[in-house]
N, C-alpha and C positions, 0 to 999 in steps of 0.2 A: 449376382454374387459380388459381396465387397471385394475393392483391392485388398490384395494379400500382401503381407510383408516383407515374408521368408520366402515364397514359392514367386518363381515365374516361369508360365507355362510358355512351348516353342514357339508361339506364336508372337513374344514379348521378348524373344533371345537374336542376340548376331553373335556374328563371329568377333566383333568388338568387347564382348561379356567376360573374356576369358576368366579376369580380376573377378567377378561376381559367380560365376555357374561353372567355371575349367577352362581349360581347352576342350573337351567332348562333348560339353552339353553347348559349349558356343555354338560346335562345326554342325550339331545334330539341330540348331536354334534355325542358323543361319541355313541351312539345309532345307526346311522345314517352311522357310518365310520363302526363299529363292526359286525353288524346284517343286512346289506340288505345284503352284500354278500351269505351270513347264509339264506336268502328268508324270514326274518321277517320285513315285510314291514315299514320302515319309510318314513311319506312323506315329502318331498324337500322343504328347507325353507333355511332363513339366519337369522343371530343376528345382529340388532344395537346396538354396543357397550357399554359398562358403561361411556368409555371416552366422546362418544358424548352426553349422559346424561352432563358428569362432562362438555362440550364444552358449550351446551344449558345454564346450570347455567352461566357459564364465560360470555357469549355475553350480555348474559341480564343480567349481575348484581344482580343475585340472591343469591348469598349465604352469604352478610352478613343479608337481610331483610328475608330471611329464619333461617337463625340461631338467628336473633332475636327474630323472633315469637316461634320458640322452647323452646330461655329459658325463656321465658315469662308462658311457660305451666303450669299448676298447677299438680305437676307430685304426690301430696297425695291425691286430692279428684276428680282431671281433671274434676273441675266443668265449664273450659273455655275451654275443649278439639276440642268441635263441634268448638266455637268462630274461635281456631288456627286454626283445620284444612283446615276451608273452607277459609280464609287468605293466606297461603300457595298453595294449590290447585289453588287457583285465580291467583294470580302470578305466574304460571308455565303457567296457559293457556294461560295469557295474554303476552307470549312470543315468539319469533318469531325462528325459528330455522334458524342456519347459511345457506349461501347459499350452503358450500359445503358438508353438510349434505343431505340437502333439492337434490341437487343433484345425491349423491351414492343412497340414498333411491332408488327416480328413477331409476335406471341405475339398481339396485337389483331387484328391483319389475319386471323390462322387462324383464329382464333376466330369470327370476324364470318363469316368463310365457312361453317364448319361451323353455326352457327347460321342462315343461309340452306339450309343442301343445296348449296350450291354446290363447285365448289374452282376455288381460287382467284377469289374474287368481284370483277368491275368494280365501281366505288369512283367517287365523284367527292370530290375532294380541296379544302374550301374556306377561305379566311384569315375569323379570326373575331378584330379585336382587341377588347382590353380596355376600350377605352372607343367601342367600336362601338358606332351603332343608337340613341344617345341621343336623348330629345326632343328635343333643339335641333339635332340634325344629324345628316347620312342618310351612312356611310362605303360605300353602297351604289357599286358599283364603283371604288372607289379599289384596291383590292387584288384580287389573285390567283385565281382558280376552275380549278380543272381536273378534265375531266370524263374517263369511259373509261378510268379507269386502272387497271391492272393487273400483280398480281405485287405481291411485297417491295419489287424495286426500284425499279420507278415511283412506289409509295407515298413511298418513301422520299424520291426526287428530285420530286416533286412538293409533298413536305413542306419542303423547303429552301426551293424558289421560292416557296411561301406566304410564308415568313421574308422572302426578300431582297424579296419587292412589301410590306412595310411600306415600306420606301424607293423606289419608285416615285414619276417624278417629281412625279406628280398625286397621290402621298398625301401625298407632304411638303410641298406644299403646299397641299394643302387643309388639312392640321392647323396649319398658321401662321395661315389665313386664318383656322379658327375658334378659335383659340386654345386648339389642344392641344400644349405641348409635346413635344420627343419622349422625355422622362423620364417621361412618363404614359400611355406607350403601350408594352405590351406584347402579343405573338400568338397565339393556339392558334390549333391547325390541328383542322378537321371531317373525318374519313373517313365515309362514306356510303353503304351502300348503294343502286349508281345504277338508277334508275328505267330502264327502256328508252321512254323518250320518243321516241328516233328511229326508231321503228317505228309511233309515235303521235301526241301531242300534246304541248303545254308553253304555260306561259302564264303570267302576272301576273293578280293581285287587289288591288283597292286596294274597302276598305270604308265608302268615303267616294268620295265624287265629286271627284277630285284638283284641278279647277279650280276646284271652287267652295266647296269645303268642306260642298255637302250632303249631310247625316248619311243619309239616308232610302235610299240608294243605295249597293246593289255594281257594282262597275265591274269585267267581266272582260276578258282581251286573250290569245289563245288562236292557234297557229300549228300549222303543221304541225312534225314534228322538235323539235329541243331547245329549251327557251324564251330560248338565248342571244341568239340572232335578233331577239327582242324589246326585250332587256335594250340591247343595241346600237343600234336601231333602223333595223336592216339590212332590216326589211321591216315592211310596213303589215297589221297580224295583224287578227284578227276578234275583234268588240266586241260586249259582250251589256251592258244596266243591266238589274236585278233590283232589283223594289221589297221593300225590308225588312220591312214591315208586313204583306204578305199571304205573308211567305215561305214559312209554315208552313204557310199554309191548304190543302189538297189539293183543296179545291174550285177554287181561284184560279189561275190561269198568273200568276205573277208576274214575267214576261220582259216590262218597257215595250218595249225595242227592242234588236233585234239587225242586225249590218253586217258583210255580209264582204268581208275586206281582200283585196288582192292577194296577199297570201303569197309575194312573191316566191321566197323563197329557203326549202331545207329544209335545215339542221344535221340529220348526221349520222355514228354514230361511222366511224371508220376502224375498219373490220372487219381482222381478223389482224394488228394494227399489232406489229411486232417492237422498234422503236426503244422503248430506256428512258426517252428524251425525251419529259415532259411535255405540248409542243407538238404532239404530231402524232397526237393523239385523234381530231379531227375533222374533217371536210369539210363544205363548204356547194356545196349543190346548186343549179341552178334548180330551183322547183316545176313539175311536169308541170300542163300550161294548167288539164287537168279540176278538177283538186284545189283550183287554185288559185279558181274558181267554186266547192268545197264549203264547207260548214261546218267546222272541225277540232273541234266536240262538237255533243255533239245537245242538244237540250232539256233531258231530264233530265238529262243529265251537267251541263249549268249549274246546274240549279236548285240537285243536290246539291252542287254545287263550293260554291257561296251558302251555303247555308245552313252548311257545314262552317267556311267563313271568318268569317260570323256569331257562332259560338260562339265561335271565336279569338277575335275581337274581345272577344266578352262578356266571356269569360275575362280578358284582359288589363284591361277596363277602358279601349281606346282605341280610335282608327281604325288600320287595318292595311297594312302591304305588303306582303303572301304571294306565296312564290312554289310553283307545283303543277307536276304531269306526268303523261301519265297512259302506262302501261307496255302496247306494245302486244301481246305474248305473253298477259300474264294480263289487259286489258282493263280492268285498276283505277286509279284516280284517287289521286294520292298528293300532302300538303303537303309540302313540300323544306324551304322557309325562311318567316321570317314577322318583322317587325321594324315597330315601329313608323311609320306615315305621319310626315313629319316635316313640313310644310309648314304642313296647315290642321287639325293637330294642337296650332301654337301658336293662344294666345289673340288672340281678332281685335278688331282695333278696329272702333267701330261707325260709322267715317267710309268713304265709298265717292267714288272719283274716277268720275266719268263723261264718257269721251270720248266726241266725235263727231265724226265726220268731215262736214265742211261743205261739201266738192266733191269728185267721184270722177275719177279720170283712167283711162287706158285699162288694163285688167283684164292682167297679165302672166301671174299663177299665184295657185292657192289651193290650201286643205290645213286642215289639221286648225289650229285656232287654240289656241292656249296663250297665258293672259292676257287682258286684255280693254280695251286698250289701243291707244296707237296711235304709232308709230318712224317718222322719215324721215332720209333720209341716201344716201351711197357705197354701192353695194356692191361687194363682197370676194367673188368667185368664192376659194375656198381645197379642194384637192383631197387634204391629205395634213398633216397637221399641224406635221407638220417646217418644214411654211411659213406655221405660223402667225404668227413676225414681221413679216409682211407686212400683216395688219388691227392698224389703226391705229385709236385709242380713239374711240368713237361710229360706225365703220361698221357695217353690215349684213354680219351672213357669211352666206354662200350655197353651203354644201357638199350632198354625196349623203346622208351620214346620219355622226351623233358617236358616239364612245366615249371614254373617260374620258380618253384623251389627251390630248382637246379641252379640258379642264375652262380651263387655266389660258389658252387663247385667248378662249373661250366670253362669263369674265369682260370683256373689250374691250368685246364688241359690244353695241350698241344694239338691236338684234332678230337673230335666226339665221332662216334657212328652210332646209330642208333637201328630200330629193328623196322620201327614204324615212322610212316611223317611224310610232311611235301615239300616243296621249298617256300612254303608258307607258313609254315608248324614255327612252333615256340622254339625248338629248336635251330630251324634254319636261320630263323631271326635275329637271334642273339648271338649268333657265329657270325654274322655277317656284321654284325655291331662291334663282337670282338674282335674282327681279323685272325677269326680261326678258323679253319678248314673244317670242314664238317662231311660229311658222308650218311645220307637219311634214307629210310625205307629200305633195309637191304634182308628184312623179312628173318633171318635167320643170323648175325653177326654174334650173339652172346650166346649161340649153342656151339658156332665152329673157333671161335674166338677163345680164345684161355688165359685169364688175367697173369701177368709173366711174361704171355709171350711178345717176341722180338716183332715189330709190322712194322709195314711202310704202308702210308695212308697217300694215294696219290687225286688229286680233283685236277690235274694239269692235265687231262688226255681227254677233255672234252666233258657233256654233260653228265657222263655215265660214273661216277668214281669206284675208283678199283682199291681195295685192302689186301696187298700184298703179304706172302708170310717175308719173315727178315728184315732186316737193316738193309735197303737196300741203295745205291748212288743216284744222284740227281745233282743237275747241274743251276746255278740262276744267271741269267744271263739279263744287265739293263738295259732298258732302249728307253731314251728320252725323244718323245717327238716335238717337244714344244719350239726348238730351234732349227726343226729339218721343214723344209721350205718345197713345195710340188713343182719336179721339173718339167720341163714340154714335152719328153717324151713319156708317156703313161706307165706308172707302174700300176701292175693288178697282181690279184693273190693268185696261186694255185689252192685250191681247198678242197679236202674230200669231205670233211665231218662236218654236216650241215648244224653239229649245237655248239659248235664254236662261231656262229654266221654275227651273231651279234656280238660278241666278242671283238671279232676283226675286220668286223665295220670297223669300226672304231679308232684303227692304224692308219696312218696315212696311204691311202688311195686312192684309184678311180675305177674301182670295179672288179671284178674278177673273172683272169683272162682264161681261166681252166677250172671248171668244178667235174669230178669225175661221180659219176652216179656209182662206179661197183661200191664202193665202202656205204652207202643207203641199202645198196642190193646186199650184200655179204651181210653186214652188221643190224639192219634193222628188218629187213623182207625176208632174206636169211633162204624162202626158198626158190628154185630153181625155177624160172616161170613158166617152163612148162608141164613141170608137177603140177601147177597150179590147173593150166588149161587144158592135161589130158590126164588125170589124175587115176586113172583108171589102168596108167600103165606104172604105178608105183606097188608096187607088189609086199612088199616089207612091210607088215600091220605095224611094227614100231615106227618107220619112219612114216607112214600115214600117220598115228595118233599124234607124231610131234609135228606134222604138218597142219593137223585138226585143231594141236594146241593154239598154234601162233594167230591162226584165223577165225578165231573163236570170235563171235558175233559178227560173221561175215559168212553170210550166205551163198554170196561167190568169192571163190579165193582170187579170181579174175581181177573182183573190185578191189581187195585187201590190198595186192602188188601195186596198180593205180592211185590208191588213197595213199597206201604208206611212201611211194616215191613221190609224188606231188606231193607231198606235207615235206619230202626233204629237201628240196628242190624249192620250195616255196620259202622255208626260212630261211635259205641264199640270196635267194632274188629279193625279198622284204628286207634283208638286213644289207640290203647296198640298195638299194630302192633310192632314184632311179637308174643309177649306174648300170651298164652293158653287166649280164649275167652270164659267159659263154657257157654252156651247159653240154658236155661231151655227152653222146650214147654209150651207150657201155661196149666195154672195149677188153670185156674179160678174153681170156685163152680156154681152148676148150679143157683144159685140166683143172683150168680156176673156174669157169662155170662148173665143172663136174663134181666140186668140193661144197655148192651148194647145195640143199637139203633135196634129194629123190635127183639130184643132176645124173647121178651115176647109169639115171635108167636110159639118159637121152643122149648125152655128147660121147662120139670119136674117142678111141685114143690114137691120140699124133705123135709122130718123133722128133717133132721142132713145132710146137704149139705157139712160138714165137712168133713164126713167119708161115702158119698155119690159118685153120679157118677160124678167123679173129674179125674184128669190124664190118665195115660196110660190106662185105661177103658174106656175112652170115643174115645181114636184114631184108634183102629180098630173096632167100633160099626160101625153098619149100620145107625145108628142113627149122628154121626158125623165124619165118616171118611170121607166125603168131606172140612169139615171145614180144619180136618185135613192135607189131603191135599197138601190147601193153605200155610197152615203152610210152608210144607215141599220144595213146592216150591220157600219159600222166600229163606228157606238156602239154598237151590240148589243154587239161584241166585248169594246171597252173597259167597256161597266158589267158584262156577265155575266159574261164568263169572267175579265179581269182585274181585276171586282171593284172599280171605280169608280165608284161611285155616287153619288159628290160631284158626279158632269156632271150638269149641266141641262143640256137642248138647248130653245133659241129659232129662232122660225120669223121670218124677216125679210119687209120689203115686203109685208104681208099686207093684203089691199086692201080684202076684204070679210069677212063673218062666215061668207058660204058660203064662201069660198076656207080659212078657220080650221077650218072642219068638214070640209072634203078632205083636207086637211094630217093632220090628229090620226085621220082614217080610213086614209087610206096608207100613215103610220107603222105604226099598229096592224099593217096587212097585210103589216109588213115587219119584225114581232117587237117593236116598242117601242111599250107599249102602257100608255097615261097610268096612273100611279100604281102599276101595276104595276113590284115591287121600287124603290119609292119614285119611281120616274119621275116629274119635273115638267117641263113645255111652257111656254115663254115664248113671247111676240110681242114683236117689237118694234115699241115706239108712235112711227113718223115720217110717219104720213099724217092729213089732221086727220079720215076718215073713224073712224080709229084711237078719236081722242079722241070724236068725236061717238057713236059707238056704245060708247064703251066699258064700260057695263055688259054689254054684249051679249060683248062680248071677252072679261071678264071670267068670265063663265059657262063656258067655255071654256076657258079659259088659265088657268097656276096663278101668272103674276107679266107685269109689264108691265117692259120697257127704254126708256128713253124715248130716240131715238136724234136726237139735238137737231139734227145738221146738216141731215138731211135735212127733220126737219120744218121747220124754218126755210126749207130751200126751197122747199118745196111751201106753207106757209101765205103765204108773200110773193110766191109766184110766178115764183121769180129762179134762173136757173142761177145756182150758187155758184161754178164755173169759170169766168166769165162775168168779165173786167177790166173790161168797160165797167160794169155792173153789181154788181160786189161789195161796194162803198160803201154798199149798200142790206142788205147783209147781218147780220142783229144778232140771236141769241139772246135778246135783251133786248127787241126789241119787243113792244109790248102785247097784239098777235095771239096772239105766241109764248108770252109767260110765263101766258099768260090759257089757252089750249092746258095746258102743261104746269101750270098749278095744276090744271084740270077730272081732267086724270088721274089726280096724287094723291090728290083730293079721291073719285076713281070704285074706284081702287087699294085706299082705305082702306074705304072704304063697303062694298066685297064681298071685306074681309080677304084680300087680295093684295099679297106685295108689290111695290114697284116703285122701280127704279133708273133712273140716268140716263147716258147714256157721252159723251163731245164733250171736248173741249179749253177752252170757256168756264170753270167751275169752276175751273179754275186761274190762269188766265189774267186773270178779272175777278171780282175780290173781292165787289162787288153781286150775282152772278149768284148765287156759292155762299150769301151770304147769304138771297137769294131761297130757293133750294132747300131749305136750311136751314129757313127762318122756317116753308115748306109742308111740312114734317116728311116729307120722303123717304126711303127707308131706305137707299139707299147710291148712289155717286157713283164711278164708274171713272173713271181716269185712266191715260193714257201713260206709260210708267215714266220719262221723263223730265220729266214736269210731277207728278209722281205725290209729292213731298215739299211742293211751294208748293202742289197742293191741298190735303196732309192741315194744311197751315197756313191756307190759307183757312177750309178746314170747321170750325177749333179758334175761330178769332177771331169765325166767325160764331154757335159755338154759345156762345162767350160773350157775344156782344153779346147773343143773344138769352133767357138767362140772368139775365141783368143788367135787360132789358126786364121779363122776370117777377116777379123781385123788384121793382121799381121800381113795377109795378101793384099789388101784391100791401101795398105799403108806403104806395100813395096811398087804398086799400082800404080798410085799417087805418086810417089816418091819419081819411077820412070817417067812419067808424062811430066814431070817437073823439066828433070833432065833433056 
């Protein structure tokens, strides 16, 4: 076959083409030359040039009646935007392409077939412009894709419509908005051999954690049928995180946590489609209910999807947004596309606004949170974009799910929520582009929702976002960490809500000295575990069905409690990875276990469930050492198989030293067995029995937590809930700080270490200095007091500093004398 003019097939592309073929057919070139040898499947395609783009304008006289209509735009209110673009668009269709394009086209399409075995090969046909896919901005659905195409002439007419969506009205103006000319944008078009994804799967990669910018994390998003679906965010796909560090290990599962979506809907081709029209490829299906309960990959199929995206990444040098499919005839996994993450790809600044929300109002809808911020305002029910003039600057839009149509409404809004979507959808994307809070998948938001009313959109309470009714207060609070400096004594977080993990990595630390599991138990496992394990004594067919609901494609509800608490437990330890992870047992009261799902059949009622059967007393009882357990086998999971070994686990409310020696026998009995694979056991020190024995602890235990609230109430005597009473309440009493000096003082004496968790420390400068002066080894804090402590503990290790030189110089001074 002669050299071709116009076409060069992937074989003849790098990533250096950008000028000649995009950015997308370079990445797909470069991809294509780098990676199959490597066994990471791309499939066999070619680029029609930018040149024959710029050839097509020349033949047909189009570029001064197109630069006309350009500057004819109205580029401050583009109240003639629609007008232009379909004027433009018109004249490209109605254009004839040269013969010796019309030509090579041909000549490439046979080719491409006969090097598959096929004839006549399906094709998906994609717009790749020339200044696509840059760092600074994602042209990711601004232009054209068309899939299932087939024949000369579909190619052909498929290749035009790439041409005329340069002029789309969402691409011309996204290129004003980010200041591309349209003198510096020119098109090639991708032919592709198409995966048969709609007999399979299809899905998004993002090689970074899109929210947060944590490196340490692949993010996959995975449907049934085509990954259009996703791309649009016409339905809520299934989500795997894969941690980076243990990717490779084959000893290690490296899946933190997987979630499957509703999948509502499946993209597939229109089989025997005779029309030479472009549009009428595909159909979108409901998903049949079962499917929509499966997985659309298995295990391994992620793992290797990860690691494949991994090497991209490496390769490129950045974070990634690939897109894969996996073909369901020959059952292989293929990259399609891949372009740079553009968001937290740029450089970050090291200031962090922190909202909170300061009164909640009645809960309407929630969904997947994008942002971590907080919107009130109007909402804007909007069903169809054409009626996007209708939201008006600072409302809330409230639709089913966006595609790029929406781009130039999108901009308006104050926050979007939408009904369908992932944090991969065209929606989520372009929120994160704008710096606008967004609220996705909440299944139901435009039926309980009523354009008028007053809401507060909050994504500041973690990954789950809440749509409040009302106006309701929030507060922002700055923290700059670029000039706070890590003192020698360790600050750690306290943290219950494991989708903040990556997040607050991210704050100045060394780890985190308290993760409490009930908020995983309460919020995401929800039932009682031993509903789970003796299920037989839940009586209430309603609370059995919503116990049936949660554990739906879980066989044992045994395993569901295990999986869902290691997957929470797991995104703490990966996002401080390798930093100490202290990881408490759950430390409910039997009233707060009794408010979990079917609890009511199993726990006591007490009349001080305070100082009741709570902690390390309930894990070797007969009465709950099955719950127990569970527990035990989540961390087995998370340190063994996923390879976590930064958890410490602490034992809470531990009363006696016999009760410390049940614990650390039980455990054993239940595979976590002290110091084996580096296993360390903490207590936590809040009973004064704690301190009074505490060499005895000590022998026993490999660190102490000193859990200040509680001993302050147990040394004073004083419910801390107590209004009449809480005046009386002080960390700083003499009892207390006399208490917590004996511990350090016992901590160090039997080379243990020991921290402290509470809210004091930040809150009262004297205290941290206290702690300080008694040489503690580290001090947790609430990620929101967690900067005024790491400033406390700085001022006190210099006063105390300053105290040693000053002896050290009156020292000197004597021995002069």
């Amino acid at each position: 076959m002669k050299n071709l003019k116009h076409i060069l097939f992937f074989n003849q592309i790098s990533k250096n083409d950008i000028s000649k073929v995009g950015g997308k057919n370079a990445s797909i070139g470069e991809m294509y030359n780098q990676f199959n040898p490597l066994g990471i499947n791309i499939p066999n395609g070619f680029a029609v040039t930018a040149d024959s783009y710029r050839l097509f304008r020349q033949t047909n006289n189009l570029g001064k009646p197109i630069n006309d209509l350009l500057n004819s735009l109205d580029t401050t209110h583009y109240h003639n935007l629609a007008e232009v673009g379909k004027a433009v668009r018109d004249l490209i269709m109605k254009g004839i392409f040269p013969k010796e394009i019309i030509e090579e086209i041909s000549q490439a399409y046979e080719q491409l077939s006969n090097d598959c075995g096929i004839d006549k090969i399906n094709v998906a046909v994609r717009s790749s412009a020339t200044s696509e896919d840059l760092p600074s901005a994602s042209f990711a659905g601004q232009m054209e894709s068309f899939l299932n195409i087939n024949g000369k002439k579909q190619v052909l007419d498929a290749i035009k419509r790439c041409f005329a969506s340069l002029f789309t009205d969402r691409a011309i103006k996204y290129r004003y908005d980010m200041g591309f000319e349209e003198k510096d944008i020119a098109i090639s078009v991708g032919i592709q051999q198409m995966v048969r994804s709609d007999k399979a799967s299809a899905g998004i990669v993002f090689t970074i954690d899109p929210d947060t910018g944590f490196n340490n994390a692949i993010i996959i998003n995975s449907c049934w049928g085509l990954g259009e679906n996703i791309v649009k965010g016409s339905i809520t796909p299934d989500e795997w995180v894969v941690f980076k560090p243990t990717l490779f290990d084959t000893n290690i599962n490296p899946i933190l946590k997987k979630q499957c979506g509703r999948k509502e809907y499946t993209m597939l081709y229109a089989e025997n489609s005779k029309s030479s029209s472009a549009k009428k490829t595909t159909i979108n299906i409901e998903t049949y209910h079962k499917k929509q309960n499966e997985f659309s990959l298995s295990n391994d199929e992620v793992i290797q999807l990860a690691k494949w995206c991994y090497k991209i990444e490496q390769h490129y040098g950045k974070a990634m947004d690939i897109e894969w499919a996996k073909d369901g005839f020959n059952n292989q996994l293929y990259i399609v596309q891949a372009r740079p993450e553009t968001v937290h790809g740029k450089e970050k600044k090291q200031v962090k606004k922190v909202f909170t929300l300061k009164e909640k109002g009645k809960l309407l809808a929630k969904g997947i949170a994008l942002g971590d911020q907080i919107a009130s305002g109007k909402a804007r029910i909007i069903n169809n974009p054409k009626d996007g003039y209708q939201l008006q600057q600072g409302e809330i839009l409230v639709t089913d799910f966006t595609n790029p149509d929406w781009d130039p409404i999108m901009k308006k809004a104050s926050a979007i929520i939408t009904n369908k979507g992932g944090r991969t959808s065209h929606a989520a994307i372009v929120a994160r582009e704008l710096g606008t809070i967004a609220i996705v998948g909440t299944c139901n938001a435009t039926e309980i929702i009523k354009t008028g009313q007053e809401i507060t959109v909050s994504c500041a309470e973690g990954k789950e976002g809440n749509v409040y009714e009302g106006l309701l207060k929030w507060e922002i609070k700055e923290q700059d960490f670029s000039l706070l400096k890590m003192p020698r004594t360790n600050p750690m977080l306290i943290l219950a809500d494991p989708d903040r993990a990556f997040e607050l990595s991210q704050y100045p630390n060394q780890g985190v000295g308290l993760m409490r599991i009930e908020f995983a138990i309460s919020n995401t496992i929800k039932i009682h575990p031993l509903a789970l394990i003796e299920s037989e004594k839940v009586i209430d067919k309603n609370i059995f069905y919503e116990i049936e609901a949660l554990t739906k494609g879980y066989h044992d509800g045994k395993k569901y409690f295990v999986d869902k608490l290691a997957e929470a437990v797991s995104m703490v330890a990966a996002a401080f990875y390798p930093k100490d992870v202290i990881v408490r047992m759950s430390d409910f009261k039997s009233n707060e276990y009794a408010n979990l799902i079917g609890g009511k059949y199993f726990e006591p009622s007490e009349e001080n469930p305070m100082i009741g059967f709570r902690g390390a007393s309930r894990y070797y009882s007969d009465f709950y050492r099955k719950g127990f357990a569970l527990e035990c086998e989540a961390m087995k999971k998370v340190r063994n198989e996923m390879g976590m070994t930064n958890v410490k686990l602490m034992i809470p409310f531990c009363r006696t030293v016999e009760e410390g020696e049940k614990v650390i026998a039980e455990m054993a009995i239940n595979g976590l067995i002290q110091m084996e694979n580096d296993l360390e056991i903490y207590v936590m020190v809040e009973i004064p029995s704690n301190v009074l024995l505490a060499d005895e602890f000590a022998k026993l235990f490999d660190g102490f937590s000193i859990g200040s609230n509680d001993l302050t109430q147990l040394t004073l005597g004083l419910d801390r809930d107590s209004t009449l009473v809480s005046y009386l309440f002080s960390e700083q009493n003499p009892a207390v700080t006399q208490l917590i000096t004996k511990t350090i003082i016992a901590a160090k004496r039997n080379k243990i270490k020991v921290g402290l968790c509470g809210q004091a420390p930040s809150d009262i400068p004297e205290f941290t200095q206290f702690l300080v002066k008694e040489g503690i080894n580290n001090i947790s804090f609430n990620p929101d007091a967690l900067m005024k402590g790491i400033e406390n503990i700085l001022k006190a290790e210099n006063l105390k500093k300053e105290k040693h030189i000053n002896t050290i110089n009156l020292l000197s001074h004597g021995n002069i004398i």
